[in-house]
TORVEX-992691 format. One record per residue (C-alpha): residue number from 1; x, y, z. Coordinates in steps of 0.1 Angstrom, whole numbers, plus 5000, padded with zeros to 4 digits. Example, Ala and Ser with C-alpha at 12.3 -4.5 7.8 and 13.67 -1.06 7.14 Angstrom:
2
+------+------+------+------+
! resi !   xx !   yy !   zz !
+------+------+------+------+
!    1 ! 5123 ! 4955 ! 5078 !
!    2 ! 5137 ! 4989 ! 5071 !
+------+------+------+------+
END
This chain:
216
+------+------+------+------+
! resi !   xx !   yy !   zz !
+------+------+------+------+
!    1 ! 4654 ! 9726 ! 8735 !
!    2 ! 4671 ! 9752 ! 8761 !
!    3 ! 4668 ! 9735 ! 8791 !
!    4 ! 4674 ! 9694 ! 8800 !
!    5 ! 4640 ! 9676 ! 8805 !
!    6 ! 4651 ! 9664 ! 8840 !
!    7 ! 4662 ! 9698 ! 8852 !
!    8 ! 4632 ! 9718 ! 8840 !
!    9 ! 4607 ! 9690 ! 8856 !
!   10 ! 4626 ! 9690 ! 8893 !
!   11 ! 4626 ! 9727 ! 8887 !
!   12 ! 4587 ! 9730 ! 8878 !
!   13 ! 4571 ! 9708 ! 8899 !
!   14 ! 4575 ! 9690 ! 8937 !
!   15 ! 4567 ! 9656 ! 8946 !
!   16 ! 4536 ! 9649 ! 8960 !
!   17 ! 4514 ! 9619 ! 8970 !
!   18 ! 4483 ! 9622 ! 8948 !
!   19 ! 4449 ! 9622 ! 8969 !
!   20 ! 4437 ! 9587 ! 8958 !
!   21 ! 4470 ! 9571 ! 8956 !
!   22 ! 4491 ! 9582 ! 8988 !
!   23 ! 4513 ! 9549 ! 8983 !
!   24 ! 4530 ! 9566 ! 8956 !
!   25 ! 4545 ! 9603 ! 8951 !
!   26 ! 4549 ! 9623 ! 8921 !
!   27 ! 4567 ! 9647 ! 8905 !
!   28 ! 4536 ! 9672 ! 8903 !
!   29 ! 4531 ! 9707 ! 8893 !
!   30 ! 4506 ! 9734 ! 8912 !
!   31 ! 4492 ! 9751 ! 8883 !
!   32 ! 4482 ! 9739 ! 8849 !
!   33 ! 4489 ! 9778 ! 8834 !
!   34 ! 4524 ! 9782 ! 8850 !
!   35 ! 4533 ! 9753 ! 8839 !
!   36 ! 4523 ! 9753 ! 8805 !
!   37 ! 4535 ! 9789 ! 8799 !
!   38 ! 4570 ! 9776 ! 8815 !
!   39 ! 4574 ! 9747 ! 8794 !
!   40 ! 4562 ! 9768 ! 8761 !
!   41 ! 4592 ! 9793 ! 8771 !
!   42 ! 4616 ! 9764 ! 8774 !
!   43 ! 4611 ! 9758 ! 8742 !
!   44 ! 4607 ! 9785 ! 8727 !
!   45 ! 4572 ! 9775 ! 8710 !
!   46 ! 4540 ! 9784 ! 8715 !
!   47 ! 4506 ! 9762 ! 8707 !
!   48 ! 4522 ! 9731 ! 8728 !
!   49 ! 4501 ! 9702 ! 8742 !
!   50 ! 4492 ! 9709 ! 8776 !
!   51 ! 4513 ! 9691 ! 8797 !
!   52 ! 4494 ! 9660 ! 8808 !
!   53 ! 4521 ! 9644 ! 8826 !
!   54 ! 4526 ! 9668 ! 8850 !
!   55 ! 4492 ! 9664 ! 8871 !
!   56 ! 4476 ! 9628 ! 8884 !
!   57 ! 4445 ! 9628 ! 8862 !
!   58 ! 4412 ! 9607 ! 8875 !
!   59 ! 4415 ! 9583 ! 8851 !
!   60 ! 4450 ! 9572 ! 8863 !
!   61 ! 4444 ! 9573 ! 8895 !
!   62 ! 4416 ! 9553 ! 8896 !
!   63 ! 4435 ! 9529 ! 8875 !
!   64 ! 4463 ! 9523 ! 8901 !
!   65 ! 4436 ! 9525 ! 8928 !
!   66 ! 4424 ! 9492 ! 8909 !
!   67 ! 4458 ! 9478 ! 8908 !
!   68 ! 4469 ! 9483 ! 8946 !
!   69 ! 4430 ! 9474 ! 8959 !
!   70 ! 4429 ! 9440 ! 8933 !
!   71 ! 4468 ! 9434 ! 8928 !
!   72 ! 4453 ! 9402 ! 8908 !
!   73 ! 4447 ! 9421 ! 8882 !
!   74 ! 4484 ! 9426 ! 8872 !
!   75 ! 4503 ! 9407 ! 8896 !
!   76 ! 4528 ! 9381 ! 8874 !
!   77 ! 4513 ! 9400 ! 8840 !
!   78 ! 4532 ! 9420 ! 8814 !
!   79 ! 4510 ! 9455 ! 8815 !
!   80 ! 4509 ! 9483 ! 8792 !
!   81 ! 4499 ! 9519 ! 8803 !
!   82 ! 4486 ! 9533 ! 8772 !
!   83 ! 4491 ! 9574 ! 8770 !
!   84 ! 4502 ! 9573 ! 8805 !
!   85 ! 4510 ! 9607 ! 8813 !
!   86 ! 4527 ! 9610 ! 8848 !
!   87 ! 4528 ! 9573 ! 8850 !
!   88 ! 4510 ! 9567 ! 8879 !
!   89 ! 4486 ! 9537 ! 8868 !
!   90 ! 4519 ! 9517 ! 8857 !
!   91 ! 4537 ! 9523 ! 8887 !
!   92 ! 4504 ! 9510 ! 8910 !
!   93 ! 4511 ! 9481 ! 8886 !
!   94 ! 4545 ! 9475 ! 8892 !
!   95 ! 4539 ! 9479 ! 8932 !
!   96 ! 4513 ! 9458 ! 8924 !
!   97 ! 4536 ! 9425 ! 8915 !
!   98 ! 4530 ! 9430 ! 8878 !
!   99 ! 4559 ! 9411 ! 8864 !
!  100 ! 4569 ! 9438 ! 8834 !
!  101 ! 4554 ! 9470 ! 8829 !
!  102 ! 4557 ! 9495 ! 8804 !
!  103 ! 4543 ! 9529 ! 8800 !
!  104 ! 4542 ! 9544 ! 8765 !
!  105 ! 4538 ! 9585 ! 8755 !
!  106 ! 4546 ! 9605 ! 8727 !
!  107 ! 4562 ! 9634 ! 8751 !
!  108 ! 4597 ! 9634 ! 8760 !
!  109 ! 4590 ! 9655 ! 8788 !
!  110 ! 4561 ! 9628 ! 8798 !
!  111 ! 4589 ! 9603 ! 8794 !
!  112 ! 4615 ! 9619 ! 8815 !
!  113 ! 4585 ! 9628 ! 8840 !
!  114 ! 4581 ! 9590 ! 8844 !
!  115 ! 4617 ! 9582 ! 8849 !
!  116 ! 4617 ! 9604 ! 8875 !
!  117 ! 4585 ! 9590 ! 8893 !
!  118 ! 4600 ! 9554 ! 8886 !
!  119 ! 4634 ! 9564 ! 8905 !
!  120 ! 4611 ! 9583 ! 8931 !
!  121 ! 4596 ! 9555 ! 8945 !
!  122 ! 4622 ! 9523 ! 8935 !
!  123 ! 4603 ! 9512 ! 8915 !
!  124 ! 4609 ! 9493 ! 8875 !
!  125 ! 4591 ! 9509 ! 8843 !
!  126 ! 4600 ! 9499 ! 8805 !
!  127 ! 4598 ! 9534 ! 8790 !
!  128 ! 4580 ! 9540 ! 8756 !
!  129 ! 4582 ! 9571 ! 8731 !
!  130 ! 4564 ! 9559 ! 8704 !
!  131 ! 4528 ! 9556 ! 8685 !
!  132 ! 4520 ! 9522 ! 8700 !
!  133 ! 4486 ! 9524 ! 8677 !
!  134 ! 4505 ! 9524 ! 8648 !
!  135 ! 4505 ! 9486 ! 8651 !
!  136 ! 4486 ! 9458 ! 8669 !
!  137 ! 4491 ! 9450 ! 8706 !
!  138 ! 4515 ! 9425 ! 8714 !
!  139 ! 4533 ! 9409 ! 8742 !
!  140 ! 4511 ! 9427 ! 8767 !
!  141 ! 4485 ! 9405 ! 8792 !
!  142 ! 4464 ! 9441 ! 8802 !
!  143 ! 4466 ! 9475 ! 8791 !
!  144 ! 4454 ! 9504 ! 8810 !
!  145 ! 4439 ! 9534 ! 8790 !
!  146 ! 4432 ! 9562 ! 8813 !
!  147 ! 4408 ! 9593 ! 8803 !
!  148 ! 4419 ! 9588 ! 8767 !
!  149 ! 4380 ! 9597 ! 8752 !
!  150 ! 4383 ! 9632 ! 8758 !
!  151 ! 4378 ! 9645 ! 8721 !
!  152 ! 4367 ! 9627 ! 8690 !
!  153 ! 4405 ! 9622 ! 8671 !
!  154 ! 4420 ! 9603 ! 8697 !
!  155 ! 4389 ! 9584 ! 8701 !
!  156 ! 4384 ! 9574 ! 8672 !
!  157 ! 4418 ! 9562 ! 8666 !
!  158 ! 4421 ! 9546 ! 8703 !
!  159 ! 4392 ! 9526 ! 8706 !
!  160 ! 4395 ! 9503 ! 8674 !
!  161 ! 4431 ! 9495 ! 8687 !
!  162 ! 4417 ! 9485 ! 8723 !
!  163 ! 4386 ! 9466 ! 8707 !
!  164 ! 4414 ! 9448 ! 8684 !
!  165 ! 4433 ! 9436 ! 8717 !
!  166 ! 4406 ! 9428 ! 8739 !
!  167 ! 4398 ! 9404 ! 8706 !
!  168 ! 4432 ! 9386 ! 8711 !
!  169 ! 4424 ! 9380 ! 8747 !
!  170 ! 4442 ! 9409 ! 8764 !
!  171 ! 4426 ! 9425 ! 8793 !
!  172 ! 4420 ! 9456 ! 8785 !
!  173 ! 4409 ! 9483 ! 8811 !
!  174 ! 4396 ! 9520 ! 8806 !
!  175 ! 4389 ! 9545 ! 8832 !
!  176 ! 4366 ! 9571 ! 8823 !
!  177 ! 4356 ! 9603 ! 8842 !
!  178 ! 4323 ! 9612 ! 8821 !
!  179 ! 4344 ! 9624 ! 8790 !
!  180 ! 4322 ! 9632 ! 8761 !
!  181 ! 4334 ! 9605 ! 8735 !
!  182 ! 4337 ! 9576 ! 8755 !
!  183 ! 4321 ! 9545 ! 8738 !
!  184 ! 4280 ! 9534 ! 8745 !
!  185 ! 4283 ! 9500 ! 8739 !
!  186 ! 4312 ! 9476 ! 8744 !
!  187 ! 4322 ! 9483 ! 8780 !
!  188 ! 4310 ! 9468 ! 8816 !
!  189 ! 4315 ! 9484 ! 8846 !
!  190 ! 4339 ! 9466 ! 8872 !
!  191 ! 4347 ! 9496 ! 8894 !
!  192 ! 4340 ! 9530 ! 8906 !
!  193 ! 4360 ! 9557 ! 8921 !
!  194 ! 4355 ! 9595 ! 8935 !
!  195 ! 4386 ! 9610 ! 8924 !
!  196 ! 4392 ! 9646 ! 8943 !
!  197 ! 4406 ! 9674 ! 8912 !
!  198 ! 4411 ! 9707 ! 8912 !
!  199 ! 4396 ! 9737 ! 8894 !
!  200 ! 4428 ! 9744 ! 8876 !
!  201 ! 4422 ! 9716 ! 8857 !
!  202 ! 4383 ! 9700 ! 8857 !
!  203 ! 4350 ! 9718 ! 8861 !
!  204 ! 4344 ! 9701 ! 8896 !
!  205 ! 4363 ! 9692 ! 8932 !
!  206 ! 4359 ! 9657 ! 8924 !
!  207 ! 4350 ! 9632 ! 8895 !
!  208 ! 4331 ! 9596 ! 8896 !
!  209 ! 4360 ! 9579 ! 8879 !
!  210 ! 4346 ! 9546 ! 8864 !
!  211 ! 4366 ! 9517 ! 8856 !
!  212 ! 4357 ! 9496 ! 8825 !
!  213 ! 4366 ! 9464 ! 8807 !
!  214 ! 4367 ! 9462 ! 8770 !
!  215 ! 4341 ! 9436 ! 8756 !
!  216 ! 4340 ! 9417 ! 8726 !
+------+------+------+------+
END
């Protein structure tokens, strides 16, 4: 890597409030292209994930939406932010009064991106680079999976893992902007959001951002 996490981020990006969540701000980028061309320079590698963490996606927003409108939901509970890109469901959480929250990703730039939104607004988050699906859920009261059915692989590895916890008696809670692979059965409706997006990155100004719970 040529360039420290931390710098290239503050360099890439500014910190905004994101549209549904103005409670919290972000370290957010403009542009899904410059951005990804930048970070795939950086590196000197081409083919790279895009970089989720980098932009306040419906799902999370609509998550931590949930969190500050029903702070019940995590207040006093251990929560897990599954794929949690910029972080912004976990840190609604920990504003929230959840009493431990940690936010898991694969992506060390997604990591550093959250440890910079944590410092941004004061506020706690147990950082996680690792494959939390390589093994049951445990220790965690709710998790939050935001827009994680987007294409077949990750659904198909995801959704067993979230049935198995909801089985255990976690509360497990997926927000879903009309991606193709999302579930049929298994899931009720609890909340509804209209998230506003851009064209850089969805097909539409806005997206109904539904918020489900994992049934078993």
């Amino acid at each position: 890597m040529s360039a420290d996490p931390a710098d290239f981020i503050r360099a890439q990006t500014r910190r905004e409030h994101p549209s549904l969540v103005p409670e919290l701000v972000l370290h957010l980028a403009s542009r899904a292209t410059d951005l990804w061309e930048a970070t795939e320079a950086t590196l000197e590698r081409t083919g790279l994930p895009p970089p989720y963490w980098a932009f306040a996606w419906p799902g999370g927003q609509a998550l931590a939406r949930l969190a500050l409108d029903r702070p019940e939901t995590v207040r006093g509970k251990r929560v897990l932010d599954f794929a949690a890109g910029s972080g912004v469901a976990a840190l609604a959480a920990a504003k929230a009064g959840a009493a431990h929250v940690t936010a898991c990703e694969i992506d060390a730039f997604a990591c550093q991106a959250m440890a910079l939104n944590a410092d941004a607004n004061g506020l706690a988050l147990e950082i996680l680079d690792i494959d939390v699906l390589a093994k049951p859920a445990s220790g965690w009261n709710v998790i939050f999976a935001g827009d994680v059915f987007y294409e077949k692989p990750m659904a198909d590895k995801v959704w067993p893992w979230l049935k198995a916890a909801a089985a255990t008696g976690v509360h497990v809670l997926v927000a879903d902007p009309g991606r193709a692979y999302l579930p049929a059965t298994g899931l009720t409706e609890i909340a509804r959001y209209t998230v506003p997006t851009s064209l850089d990155l969805e097909d539409r100004l806005a997206r109904e951002t539904r918020i489900l719970e994992v049934r078993v």
